[in-house]
N, C-alpha and C positions, 0 to 999 in steps of 0.2 A: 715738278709736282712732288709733294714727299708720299713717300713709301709708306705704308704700313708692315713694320718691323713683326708686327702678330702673324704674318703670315711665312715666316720662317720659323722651324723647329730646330733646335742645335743654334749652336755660337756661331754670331758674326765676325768674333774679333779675337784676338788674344790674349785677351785681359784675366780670363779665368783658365788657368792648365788643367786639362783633366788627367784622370790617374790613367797607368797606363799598366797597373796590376793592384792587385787584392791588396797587397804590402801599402800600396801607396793609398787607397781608400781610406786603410787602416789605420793612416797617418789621423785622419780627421775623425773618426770614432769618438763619439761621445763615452767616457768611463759609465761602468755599470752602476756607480754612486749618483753621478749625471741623471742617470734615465729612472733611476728610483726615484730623486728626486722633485723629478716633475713629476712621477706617477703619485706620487704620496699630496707635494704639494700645489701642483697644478701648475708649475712655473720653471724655466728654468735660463738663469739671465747671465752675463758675462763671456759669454761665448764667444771667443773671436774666428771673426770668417772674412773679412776682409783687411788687408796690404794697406800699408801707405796709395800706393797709385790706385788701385780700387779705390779707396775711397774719395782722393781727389777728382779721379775721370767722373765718378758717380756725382759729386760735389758739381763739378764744372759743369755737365750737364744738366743738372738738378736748376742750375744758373738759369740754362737758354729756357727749360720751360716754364719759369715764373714769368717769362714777358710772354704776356698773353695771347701776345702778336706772332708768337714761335710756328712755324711751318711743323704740322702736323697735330695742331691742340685737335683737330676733327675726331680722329681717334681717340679719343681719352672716353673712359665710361663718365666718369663726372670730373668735374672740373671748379673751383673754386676759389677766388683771390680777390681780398680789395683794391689788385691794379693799382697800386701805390708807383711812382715813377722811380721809387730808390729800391732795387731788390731788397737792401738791407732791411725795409721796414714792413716788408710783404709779406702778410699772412696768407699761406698757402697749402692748400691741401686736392689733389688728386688722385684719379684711379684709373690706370692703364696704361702709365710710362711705359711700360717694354712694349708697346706696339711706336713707339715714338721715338727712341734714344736708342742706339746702340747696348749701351753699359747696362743701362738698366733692360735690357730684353736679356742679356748673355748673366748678367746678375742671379737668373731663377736656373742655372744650370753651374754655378758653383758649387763646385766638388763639397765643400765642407756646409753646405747651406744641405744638398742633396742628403749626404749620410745621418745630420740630425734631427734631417725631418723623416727619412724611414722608422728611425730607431726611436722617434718620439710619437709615430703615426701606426708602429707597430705593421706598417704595410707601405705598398708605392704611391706615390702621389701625382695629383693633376691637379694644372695652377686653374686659382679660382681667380683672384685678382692678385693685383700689387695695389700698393699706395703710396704718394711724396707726403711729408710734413715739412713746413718751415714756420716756426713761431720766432719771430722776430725779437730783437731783443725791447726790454721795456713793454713787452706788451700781455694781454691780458692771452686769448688764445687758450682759453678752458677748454679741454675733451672730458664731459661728466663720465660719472658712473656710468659702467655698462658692462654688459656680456656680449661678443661678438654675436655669437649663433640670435643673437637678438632678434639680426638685421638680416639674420641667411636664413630663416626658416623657408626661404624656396628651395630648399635645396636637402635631401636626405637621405639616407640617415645622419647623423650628426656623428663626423668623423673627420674633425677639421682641424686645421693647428693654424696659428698667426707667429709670424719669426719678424721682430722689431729690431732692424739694423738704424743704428743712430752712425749720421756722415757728422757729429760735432759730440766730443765729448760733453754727455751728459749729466744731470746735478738737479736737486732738487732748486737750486737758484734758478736755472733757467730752463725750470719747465720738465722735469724727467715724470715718466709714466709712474705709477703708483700700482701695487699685486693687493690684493687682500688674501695667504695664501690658504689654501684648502675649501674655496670659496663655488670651487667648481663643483661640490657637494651640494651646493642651495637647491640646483634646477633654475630649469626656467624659469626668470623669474618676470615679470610687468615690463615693457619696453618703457622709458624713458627719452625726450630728448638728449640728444649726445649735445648740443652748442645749451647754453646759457650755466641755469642750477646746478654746480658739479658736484651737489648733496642731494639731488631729486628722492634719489634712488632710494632713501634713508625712509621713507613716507613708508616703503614697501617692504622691509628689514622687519622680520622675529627677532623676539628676543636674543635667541640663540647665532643669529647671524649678527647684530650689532654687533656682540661680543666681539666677532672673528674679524666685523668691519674695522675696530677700532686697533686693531693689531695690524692695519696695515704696512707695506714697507715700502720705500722709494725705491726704485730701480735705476742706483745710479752706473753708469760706464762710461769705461771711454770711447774716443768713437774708430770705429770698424769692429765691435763689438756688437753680439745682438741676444736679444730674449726672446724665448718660447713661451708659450702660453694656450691652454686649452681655451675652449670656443665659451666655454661656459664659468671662467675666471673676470670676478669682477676687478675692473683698473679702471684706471682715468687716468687724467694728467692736469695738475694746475697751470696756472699763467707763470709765465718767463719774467721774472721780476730782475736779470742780471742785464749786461750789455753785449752781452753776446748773442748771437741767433743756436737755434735748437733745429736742426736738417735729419732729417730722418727718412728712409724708404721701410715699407711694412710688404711680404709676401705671405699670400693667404695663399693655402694648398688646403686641400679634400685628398680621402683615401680615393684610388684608384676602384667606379662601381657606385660610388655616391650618383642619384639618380637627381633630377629636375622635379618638383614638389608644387612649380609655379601653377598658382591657381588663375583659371580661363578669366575673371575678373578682375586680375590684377592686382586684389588685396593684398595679398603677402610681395608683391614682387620689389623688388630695390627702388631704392629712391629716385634715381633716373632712369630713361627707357634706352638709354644708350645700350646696356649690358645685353651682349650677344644671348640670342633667346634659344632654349631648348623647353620642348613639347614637355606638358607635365607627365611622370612616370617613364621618361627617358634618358637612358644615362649622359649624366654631363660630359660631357666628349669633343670629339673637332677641332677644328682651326685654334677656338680661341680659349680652350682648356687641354693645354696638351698637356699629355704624360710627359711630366720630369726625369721618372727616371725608371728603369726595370732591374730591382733588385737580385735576378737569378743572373739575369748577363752581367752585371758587373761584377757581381761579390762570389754568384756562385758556391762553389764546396764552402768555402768562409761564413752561410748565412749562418749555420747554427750554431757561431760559437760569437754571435756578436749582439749584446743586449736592446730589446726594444721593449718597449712598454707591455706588450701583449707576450713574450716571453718571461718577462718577470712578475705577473698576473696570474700564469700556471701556478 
């Protein structure tokens, strides 16, 4: 019978070393140029946080759960694939691999993932979900316009970050996300379908935000590289027009204290009914949002000389 991996806290495996002082934290520290400039511009991409073998182990398993037929797909919050026979040609997207894979459960407790998600959350975090991408090459695999916190308004205050690890060097040929940056200024804006129109979003644009639309930027990298991004930063990503496939894992975190918002109706709640449910006006907590990480035990005497968004905001 398979396990569900959600129900361990801490690494299963070796694959990510954790520090084993302040010094070694300090290794992975985002520069204070870094943290201004997601604070200024809502984004900040290039970051490398995973190894060659990270990223292969993550790769290889990313493999076993495109077959549909994988021992443990039950777990997953959602789940989605056209089941195509050739992985190569499999359009793929889920939500809950680290209750299902090793790599990718022990992946939300990498040391360099941890430090620049405090220092871009200005506080400690607990995981909200993760996500797999695999856009096949030749294939179309449009994510339109959108702001995350879109799709979270069960969830608040809004105090959220999205970290976009690509397992395949990424390119505007084969599908890379797209910033509009300073875009996190708009607000909330009209939901949108995420699948079909990747210009929907344009119908609901001021004047003053086309301007900043049309200064958008690719976010290309290589892969074991990843991007940050506030909740309310408009991106997308077009179709993979090369011959290569596009593999990507996405970890969404909330500050540690963000509360359950979910309405008794179910209006606002996620698109599936999979996702572990907490009481509205209760903090999201437990089993299946655990704290990543506590920034006084690890860092310690070290917090206040180490930049976070809410430090550079005084």
């Amino acid at each position: 019978m398979p396990q569900d991996l959600g129900k361990n806290h801490g690494r299963l495996t070796e694959l990510f070393a954790q520090p084993a002082s302040l010094e070694e934290w300090m290794d992975h520290a985002l520069s204070e140029e870094q943290v201004r400039h997601f604070h200024e511009k809502g984004y900040l991409h290039g970051v490398p946080l995973l190894n060659d073998e990270q990223v292969s182990t993550l790769a290889e398993q990313l493999e076993e759960m495109v077959d549909p037929n994988h021992a443990g797909r039950e777990f997953f919050y959602e789940y989605h694939s056209n089941e195509s026979e050739n992985p190569d040609k499999v359009l793929f997207h889920a939500l809950g691999a680290w209750r299902v894979r090793p790599a990718f459960h022990d992946v939300l407790w990498n040391p360099a993932f941890l430090m620049a998600a405090y220092q871009l959350l200005g506080t400690d975090c607990r995981l909200f979900h993760d996500q797999l991408f695999s856009k096949p090459a030749k294939h179309g695999g449009v994510v339109a316009w959108h702001q995350d916190y879109s799709y979270w308004t069960w969830t608040t205050p809004m105090s959220h970050l999205t970290c976009w690890i690509g397992l395949d060097d990424v390119s505007t040929e084969n599908g890379c996300m797209y910033y509009v940056p300073k875009s996190q200024h708009w607000g909330l804006l009209e939901k949108k379908p995420i699948a079909g129109d990747m210009d929907a979003i344009s119908d609901s644009l001021e004047p003053g935000q086309v301007t900043d639309f049309n200064n958008k930027i690719p976010v290309e990298m290589n892969k074991g590289e990843a991007s940050f991004h506030h909740p309310l930063l408009m991106h997308g990503s077009y179709e993979n027009r090369s011959e290569r496939r596009r593999r990507a894992t996405l970890i969404n975190v909330f500050a540690d204290g963000v509360k359950s918002s979910r309405d008794d109706d179910g209006s606002n709640a996620p698109g599936a009914d999979n996702y572990p449910k907490v009481p509205k006006g209760q903090k999201m907590s437990g089993q299946y949002y655990p704290r990543l990480f506590d920034s006084v035990e690890e860092l310690g005497e070290g917090l206040s000389h180490i930049p976070t968004v809410k430090t550079l905001a005084q």
